[in-house]
C-alpha positions in Angstrom: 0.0 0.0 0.0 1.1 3.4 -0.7 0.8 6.2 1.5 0.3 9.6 -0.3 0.2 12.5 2.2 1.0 14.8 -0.2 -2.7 14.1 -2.2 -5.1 17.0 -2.4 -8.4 15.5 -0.8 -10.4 18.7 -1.5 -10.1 21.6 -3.8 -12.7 24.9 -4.2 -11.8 27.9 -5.9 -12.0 31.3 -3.1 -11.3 33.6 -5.4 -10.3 34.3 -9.4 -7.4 31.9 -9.3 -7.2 31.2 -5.6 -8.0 27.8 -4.6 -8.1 26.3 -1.4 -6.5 22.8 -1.2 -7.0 20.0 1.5 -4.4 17.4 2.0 -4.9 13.9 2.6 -3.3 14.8 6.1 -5.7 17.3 6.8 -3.9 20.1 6.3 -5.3 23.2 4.4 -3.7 25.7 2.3 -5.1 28.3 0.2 -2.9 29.1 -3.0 -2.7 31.5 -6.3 -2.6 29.4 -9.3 -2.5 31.9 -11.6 1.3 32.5 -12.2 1.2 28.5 -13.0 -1.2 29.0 -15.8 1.1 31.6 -17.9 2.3 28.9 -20.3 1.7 26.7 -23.2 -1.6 25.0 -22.9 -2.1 25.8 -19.6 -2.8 29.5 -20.8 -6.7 28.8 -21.9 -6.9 27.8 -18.4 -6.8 31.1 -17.6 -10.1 31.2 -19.0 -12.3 31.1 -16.0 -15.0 28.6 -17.6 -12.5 26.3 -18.3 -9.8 26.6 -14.9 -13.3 26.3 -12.8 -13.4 23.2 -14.3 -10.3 21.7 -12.0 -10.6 18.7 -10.5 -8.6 15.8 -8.4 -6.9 13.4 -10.5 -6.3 9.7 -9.2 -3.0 10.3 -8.3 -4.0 13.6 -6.0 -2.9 15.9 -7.9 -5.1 19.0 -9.7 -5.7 18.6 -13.4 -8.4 20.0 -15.7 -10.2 18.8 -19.2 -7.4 20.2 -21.4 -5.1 17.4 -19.9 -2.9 20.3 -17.7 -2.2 19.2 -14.2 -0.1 19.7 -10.8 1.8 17.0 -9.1 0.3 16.6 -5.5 4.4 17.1 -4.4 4.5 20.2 -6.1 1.1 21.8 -4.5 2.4 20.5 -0.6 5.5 22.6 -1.9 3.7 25.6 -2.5 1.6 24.8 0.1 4.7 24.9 2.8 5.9 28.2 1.9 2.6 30.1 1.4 0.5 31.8 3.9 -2.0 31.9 5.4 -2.6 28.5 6.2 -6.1 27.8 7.3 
């Protein structure tokens, strides 16, 4: 069995590109995704229609339709450095 701590258990969007992310551990984070989505495909993303489509792919992670997604590692990461944690 694999333990993934690092896997998002929950995501809403707060705000424009601020979502709020739940860990499998429990812990909550709220983060800007928007400086993530300045790139390649990820730029229609930035299309709000389409990034409120985001949701939590099998391996924990956030992806959307488009095929565009965020390693679970990556967002604890973030997720240690940014305030405010909730």
């Amino acid at each position: 069995m694999i333990i993934m701590n690092n896997a998002v258990t929950n995501v809403s969007i707060i705000k424009d590109f601020l979502v709020e992310i739940q860990f499998q551990d429990g812990f909550k984070v709220r983060i800007d995704l928007k400086k993530y989505l300045n790139k390649g495909f990820a730029k229609e993303l930035l299309d709000r229609n389409k990034f409120e489509k985001i949701f939590i792919e099998d391996g924990g992670g956030l992806a959307w339709p488009n095929g565009f997604d965020i390693c679970p590692n990556f967002l604890r990461e973030l997720a240690d450095k940014t305030l405010p944690k909730i």
